[in-house]
NUBA-883530 format. One record per residue: residue in one letter; x, y, z of N, C-alpha, C, O in turn. Coordinates in steps of 0.02 Angstrom, whole numbers, plus 50000, padded with zeros to 5 digits. Layout:
BEGIN
aXYZXYZXYZXYZ
...
END
This chain:
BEGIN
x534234960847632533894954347639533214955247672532744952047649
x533124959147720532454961247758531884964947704531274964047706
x532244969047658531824972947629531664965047581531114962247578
x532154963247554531754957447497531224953147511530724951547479
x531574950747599530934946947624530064949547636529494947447624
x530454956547675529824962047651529284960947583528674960247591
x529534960947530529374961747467528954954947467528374954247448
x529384950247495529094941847475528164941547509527614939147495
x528454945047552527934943647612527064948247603526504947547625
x527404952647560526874956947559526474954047471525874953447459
x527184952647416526854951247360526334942947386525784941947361
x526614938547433526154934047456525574933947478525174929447466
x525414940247523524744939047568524404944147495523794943847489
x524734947847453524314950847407523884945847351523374946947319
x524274940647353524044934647301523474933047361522934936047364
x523614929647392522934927747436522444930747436521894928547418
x522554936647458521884941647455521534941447382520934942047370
x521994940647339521544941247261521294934947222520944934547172
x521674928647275521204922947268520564923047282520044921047255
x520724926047336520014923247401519334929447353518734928147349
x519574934147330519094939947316518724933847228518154932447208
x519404932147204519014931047142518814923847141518464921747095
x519064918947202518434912547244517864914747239517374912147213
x517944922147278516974923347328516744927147267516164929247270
x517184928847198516744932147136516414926847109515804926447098
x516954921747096516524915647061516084913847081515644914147038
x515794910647154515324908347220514714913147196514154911647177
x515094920847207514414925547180514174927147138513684930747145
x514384925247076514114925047001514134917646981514164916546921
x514124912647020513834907346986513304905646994513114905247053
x512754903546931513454901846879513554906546832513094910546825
x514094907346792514164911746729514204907446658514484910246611
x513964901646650513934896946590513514891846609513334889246662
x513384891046533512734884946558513154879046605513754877646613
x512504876346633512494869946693512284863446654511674862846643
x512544860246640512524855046600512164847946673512354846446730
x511514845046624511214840146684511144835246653510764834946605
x511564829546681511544824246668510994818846665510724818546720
x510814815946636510074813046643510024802646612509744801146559
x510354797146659510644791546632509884788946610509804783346635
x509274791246570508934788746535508594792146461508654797246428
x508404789146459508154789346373507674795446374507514798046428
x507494797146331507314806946322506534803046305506294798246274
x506344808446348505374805946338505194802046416504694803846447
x505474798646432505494795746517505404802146557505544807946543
x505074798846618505044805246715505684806946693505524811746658
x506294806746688506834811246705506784815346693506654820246730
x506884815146599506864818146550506494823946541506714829446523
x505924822446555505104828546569505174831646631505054837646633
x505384828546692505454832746743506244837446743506434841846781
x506474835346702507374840146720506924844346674506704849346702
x506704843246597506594848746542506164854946555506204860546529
x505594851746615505354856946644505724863146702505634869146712
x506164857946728506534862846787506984869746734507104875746741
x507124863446672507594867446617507234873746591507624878346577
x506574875046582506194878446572506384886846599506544892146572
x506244884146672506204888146696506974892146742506954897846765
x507514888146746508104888346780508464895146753508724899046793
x508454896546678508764902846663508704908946708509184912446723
x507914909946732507814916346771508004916046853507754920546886
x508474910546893508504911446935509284909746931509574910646984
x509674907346877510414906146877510664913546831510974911646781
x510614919846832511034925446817510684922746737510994926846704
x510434920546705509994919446621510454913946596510504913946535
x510774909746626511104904446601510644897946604510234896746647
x510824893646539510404888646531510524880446578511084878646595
x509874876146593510264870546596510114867146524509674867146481
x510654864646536510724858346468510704850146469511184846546483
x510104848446453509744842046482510254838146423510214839846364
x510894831146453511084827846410510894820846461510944819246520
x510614817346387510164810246405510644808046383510884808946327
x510904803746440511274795346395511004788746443511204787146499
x510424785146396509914781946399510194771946405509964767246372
x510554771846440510794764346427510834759746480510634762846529
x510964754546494511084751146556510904755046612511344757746646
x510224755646628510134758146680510364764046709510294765246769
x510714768846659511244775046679511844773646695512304777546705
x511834765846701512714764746745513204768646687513444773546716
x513394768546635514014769746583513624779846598514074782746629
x513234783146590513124789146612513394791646688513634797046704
x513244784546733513304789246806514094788146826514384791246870
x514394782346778515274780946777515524788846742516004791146774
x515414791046712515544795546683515254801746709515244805946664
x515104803146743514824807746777515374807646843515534812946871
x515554802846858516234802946920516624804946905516924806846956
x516994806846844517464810146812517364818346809517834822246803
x516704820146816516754826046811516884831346856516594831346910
x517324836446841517504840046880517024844446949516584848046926
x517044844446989516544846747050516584853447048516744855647103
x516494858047003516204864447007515454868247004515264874047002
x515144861947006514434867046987514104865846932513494865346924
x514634865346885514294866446813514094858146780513944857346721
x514134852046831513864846946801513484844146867513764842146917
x512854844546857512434840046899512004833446874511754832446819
x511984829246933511744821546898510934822846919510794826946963
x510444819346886509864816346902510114811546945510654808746944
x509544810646993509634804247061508764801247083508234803647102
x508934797347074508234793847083508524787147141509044786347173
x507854782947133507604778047175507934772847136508314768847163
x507774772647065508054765947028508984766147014509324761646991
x509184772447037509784771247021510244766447095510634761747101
x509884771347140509934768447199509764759647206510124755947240
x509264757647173509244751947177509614746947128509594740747134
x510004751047072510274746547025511054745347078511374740147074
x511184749147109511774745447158511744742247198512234740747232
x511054739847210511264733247240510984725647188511144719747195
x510554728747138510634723647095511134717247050511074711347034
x511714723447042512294721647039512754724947025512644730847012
x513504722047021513974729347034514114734747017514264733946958
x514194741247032514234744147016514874749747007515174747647056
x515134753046992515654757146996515474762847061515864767047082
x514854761647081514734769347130514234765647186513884760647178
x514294769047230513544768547288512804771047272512624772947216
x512474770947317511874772947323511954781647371511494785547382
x512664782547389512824787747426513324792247390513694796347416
x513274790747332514314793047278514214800547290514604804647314
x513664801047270513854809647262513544814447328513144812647371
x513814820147321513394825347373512734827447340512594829647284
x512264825447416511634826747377511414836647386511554840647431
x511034837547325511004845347317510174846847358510054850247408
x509744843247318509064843947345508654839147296508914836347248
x507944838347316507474833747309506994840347276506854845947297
x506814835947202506444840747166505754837447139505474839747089
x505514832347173504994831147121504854823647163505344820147172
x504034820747193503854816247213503314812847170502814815947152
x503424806447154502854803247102502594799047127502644799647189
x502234793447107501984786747111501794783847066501574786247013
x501874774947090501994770447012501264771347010500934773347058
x500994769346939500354766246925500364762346867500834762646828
x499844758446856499984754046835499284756246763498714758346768
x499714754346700499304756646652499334755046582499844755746549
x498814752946560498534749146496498344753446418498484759146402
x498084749646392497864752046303497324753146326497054749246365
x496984760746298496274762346319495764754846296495314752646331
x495994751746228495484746646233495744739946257495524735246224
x496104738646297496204732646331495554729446369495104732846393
x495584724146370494824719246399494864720946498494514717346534
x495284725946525495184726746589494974735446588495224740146558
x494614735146618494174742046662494364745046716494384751146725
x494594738546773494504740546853495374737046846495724734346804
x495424739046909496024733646943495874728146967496264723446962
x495284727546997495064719747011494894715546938495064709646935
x494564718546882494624712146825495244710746791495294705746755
x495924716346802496604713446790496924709446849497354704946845
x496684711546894497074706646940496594699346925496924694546907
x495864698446931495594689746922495984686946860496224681346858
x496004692446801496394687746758496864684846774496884678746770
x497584690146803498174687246812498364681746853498844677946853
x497564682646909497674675046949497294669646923497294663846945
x496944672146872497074664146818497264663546767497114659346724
x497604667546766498224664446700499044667046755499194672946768
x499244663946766499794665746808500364667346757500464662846717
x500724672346751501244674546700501064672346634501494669646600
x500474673146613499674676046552499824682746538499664684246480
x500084687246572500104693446567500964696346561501424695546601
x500954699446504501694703246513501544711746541501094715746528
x502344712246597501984718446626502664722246607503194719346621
x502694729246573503354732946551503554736546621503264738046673
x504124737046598504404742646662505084746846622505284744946567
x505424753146661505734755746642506624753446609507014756646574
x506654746346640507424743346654507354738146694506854737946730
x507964731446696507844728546733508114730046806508704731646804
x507874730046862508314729646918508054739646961508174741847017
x507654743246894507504751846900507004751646944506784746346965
x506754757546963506254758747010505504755147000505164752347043
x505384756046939504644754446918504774746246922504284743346944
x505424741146902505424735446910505194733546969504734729746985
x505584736746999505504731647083504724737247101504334735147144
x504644740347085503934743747106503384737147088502954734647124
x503574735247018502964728446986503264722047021503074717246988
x503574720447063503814714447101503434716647180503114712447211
x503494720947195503124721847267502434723147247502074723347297
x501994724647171501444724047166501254714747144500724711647151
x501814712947120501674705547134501364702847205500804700747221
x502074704147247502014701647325501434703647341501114699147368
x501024710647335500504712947373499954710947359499484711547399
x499884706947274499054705147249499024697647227498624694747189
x499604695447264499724687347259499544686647168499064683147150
x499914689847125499914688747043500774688947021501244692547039
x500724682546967501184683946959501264684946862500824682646825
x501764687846841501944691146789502724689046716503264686546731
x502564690346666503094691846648503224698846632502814703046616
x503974699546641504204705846666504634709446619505224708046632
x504594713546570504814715446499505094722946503504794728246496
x505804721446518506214728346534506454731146463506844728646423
x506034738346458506324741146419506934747446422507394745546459
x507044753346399507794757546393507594761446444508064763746475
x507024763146466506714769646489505974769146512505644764046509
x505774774546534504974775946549504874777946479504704772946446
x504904782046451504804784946366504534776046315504014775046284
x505164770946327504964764546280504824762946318504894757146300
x504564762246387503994756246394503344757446372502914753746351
x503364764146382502564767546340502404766446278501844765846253
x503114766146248503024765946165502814758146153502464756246106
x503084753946202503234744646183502574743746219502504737946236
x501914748846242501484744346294500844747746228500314744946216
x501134755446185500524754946126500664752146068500184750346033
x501274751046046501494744645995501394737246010501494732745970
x501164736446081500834729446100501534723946101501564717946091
x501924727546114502824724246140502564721646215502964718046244
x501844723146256501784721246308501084722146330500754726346299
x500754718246389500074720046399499824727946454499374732046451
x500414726846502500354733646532500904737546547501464736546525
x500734742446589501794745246615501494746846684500914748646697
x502084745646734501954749046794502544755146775503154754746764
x502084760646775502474767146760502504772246810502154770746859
x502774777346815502854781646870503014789846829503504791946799
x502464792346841502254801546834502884807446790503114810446838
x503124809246750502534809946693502294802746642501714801846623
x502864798346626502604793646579501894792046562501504788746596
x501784794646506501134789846485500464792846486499964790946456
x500574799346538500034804446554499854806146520499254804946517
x500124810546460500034813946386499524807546352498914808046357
x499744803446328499224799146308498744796546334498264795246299
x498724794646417497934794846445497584801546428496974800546424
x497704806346420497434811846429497444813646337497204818846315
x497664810146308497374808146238496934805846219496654807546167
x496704800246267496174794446245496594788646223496274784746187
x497334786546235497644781546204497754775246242497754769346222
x497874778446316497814772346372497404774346422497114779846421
x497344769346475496904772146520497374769546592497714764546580
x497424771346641497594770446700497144765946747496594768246761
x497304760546770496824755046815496874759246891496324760646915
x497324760846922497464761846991498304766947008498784766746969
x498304769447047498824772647078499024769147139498574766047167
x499674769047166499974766847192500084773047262500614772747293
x499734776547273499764781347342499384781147390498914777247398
x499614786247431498914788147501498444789747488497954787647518
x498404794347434497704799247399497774799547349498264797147321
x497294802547319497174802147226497424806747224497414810347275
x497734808747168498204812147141498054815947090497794812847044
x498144823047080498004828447031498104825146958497944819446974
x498174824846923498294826046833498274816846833498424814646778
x498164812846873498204804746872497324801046865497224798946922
x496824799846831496304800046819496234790846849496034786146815
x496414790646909496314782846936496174782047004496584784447043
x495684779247026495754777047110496594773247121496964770747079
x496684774247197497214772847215497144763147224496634759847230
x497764761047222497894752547240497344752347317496844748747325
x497654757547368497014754947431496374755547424496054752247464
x496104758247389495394758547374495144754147321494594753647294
x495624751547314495224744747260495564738447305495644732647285
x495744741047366495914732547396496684729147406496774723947437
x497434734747362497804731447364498294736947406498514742547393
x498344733147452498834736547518499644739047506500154736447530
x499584744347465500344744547421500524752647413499984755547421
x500924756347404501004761447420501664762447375502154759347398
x501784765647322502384766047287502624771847260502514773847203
x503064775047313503314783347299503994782547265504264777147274
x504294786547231504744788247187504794793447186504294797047182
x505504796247190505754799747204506344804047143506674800647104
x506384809847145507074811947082507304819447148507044822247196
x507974819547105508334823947143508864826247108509004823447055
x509344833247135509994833047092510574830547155510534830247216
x511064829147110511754826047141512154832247118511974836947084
x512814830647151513464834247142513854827347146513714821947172
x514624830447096515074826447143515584826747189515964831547186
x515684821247243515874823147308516444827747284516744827647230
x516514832147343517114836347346516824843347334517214847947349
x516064845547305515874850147257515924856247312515504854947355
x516344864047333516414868947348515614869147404515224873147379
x515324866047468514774868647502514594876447465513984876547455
x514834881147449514604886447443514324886047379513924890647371
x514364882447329514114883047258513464875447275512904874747251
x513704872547305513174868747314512534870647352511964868347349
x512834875947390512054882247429511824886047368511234887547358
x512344887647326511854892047252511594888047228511014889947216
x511714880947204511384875947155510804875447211510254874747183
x510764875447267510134873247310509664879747302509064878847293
x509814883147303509494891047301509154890947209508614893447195
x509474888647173509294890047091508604888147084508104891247066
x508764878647113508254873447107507684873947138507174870647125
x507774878847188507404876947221506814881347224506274879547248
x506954888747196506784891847159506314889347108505694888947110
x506854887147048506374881747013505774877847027505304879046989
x505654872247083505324868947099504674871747126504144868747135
x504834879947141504264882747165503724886047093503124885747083
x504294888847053504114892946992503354889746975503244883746968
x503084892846971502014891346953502374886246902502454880346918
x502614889246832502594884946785502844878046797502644872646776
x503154878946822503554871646843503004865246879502894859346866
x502744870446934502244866246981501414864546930501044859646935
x501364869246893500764868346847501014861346797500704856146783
x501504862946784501804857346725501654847646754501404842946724
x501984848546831502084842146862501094841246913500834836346940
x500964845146909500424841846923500044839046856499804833346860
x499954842946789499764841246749499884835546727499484832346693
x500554833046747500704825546732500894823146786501464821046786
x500464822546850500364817046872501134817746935501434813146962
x501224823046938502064822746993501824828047042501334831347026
x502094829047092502014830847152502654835447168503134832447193
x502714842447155503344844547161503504844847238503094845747284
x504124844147241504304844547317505214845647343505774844147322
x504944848347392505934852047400506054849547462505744851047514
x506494845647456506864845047530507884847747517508234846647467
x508054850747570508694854047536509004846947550508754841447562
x509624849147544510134842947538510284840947578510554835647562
x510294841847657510254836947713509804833647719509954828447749
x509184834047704508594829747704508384825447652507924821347661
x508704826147593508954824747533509224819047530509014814047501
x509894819747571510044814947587510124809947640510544805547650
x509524812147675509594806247721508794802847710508464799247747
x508604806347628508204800347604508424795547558508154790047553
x508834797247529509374793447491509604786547531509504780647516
x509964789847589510164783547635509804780447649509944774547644
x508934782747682508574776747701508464772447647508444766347655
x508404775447590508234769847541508644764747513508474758947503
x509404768047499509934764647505509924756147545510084750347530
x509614759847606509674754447654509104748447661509214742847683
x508454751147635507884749947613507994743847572507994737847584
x508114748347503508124740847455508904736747438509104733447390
x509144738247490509714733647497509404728547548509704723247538
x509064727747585508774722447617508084719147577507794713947592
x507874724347515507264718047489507614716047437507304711347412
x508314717447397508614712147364508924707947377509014702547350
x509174710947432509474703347465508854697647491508884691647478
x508274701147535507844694647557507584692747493507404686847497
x507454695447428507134693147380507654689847331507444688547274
x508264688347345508854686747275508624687847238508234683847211
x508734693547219508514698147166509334700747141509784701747182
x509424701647064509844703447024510834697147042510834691147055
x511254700347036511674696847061512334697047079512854693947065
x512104702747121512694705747172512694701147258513204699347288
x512064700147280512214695847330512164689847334512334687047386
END
């Protein structure tokens, strides 16, 4: 009986040991298959251009494995980011995380928080601006703003979604230039561009890359930026230098979901982050108008939370959408 227990005891701690070795193999060769990145908007939008660029370059710092940019472009990402809770927490599925997703939960209900997942890191800083048909009858930001304050909702202004970042970005450029608007939510950043040169609308408040490629066509032109300073690959004085006291940063990042192994979530931080430095990557996002930038995932997320907390108090003081 001693010798059997013997036997038990030793074939046991031998299993352990060959867990734990082929745990810390996996940890150290991940990943070994593509990383599939979730992306809840329409292909041609900031997500879309900023994941495809990270995608670019991610093979040479994940062992030559690809990411795989899948867009599902609908309701604001909600039916993408519901489905994204389902997925298993290994590594191999990460979400896009922005500002507008964060704000579509408090717009109205949602299946998830503004906090659902573990945050990985912060890859990329933009700002809205606000931008027209190269031949539209405005020049400056001051002869679109005199119009709009005499014709009061005279003007249709696009945005990415209703309730998304760039929405409530064109509602606090309301509040700030005493104008008011109609407000024409399309699938994405990608169609509001398309619905503002098909004349589906008079302008878009858009946010970095959208729309850049065609200023830098000759197809639209940019009135003003929404930052502290003028901005590389963005061909506009900022909102304070033409007078309007407004400041509108946006933000993207990757998620995990909760539960995801800390140790694979230090390699996914290590891949990206990598990435975010890579020349090509940083050449790409200045060229259109983005600001690359890394904060790891504790700082990550405790920008998440402020904002969380942020525009859960300007939808509520503004009854805005209709969750509160």
């Amino acid at each position: 009986m001693r010798k059997f227990l013997l036997v038990l005891m030793i074939v046991a701690v031998s299993s352990t040991m060959l867990f734990a070795q082929g745990a810390a193999e996996t940890v150290d060769n991940f990943p070994s298959k593509p990383v599939t990145a979730v992306i809840g908007w329409s292909a041609g939008g900031g997500a879309d251009i900023v994941f495809r660029a990270l995608a670019e370059v991610f093979p040479k710092y994940a062992n030559g494995q690809p990411l795989v940019i899948q867009n599902q472009g609908a309701a604001a990402g909600v039916p993408a980011i519901t489905e994204f809770m389902k997925a298993t927490p290994d590594g191999y599925s990460v979400l896009h995380w922005n500002v507008a997703h964060v704000i579509k939960t408090h717009m109205t209900q949602t299946p998830f928080k503004g906090t659902e997942f573990d945050p990985v890191l912060q890859v990329v800083a933009s700002y809205n601006y606000l931008v027209v048909n190269a031949n539209a009858k405005w020049n400056t930001l001051a002869e679109f703003l005199a119009d709009a304050k005499a014709r009061p909702e005279g003007i249709s202004l696009g945005n990415a979604g209703a309730g998304g970042g760039n929405h409530m970005a064109a509602l606090l450029f309301e509040e700030a230039s005493g104008t008011k608007y109609i407000h024409v939510p399309f699938s994405g950043g990608g169609p509001a561009i398309t619905g503002l040169m098909s004349g589906q609308c008079d302008a878009v408040m858009a946010n970095a890359p959208e729309g850049i490629a065609n200023v830098q066509a000759g197809q639209l032109k940019i009135l003003a930026v929404f930052s502290n300073n003028q901005i590389a690959g963005i061909p506009a004085k900022t909102g304070l230098e033409q007078g309007v006291d407004l400041v509108l940063e946006q933000w993207r990042g990757v998620v995990v979901p909760k539960g995801t192994d800390p140790a694979i979530i230090a390699k996914l931080d290590n891949i990206f982050k990598q990435c975010v430095e890579d020349p090509l990557y940083v050449k790409k996002m200045q060229e259109l108008g983005s600001i690359p930038t890394y904060k790891n995932g504790a700082d990550y997320g405790k920008l998440v939370a402020f904002d969380d907390a942020r525009y859960e108090k300007i939808v509520r003081d503004g009854g805005f959408g209709d969750k509160y």
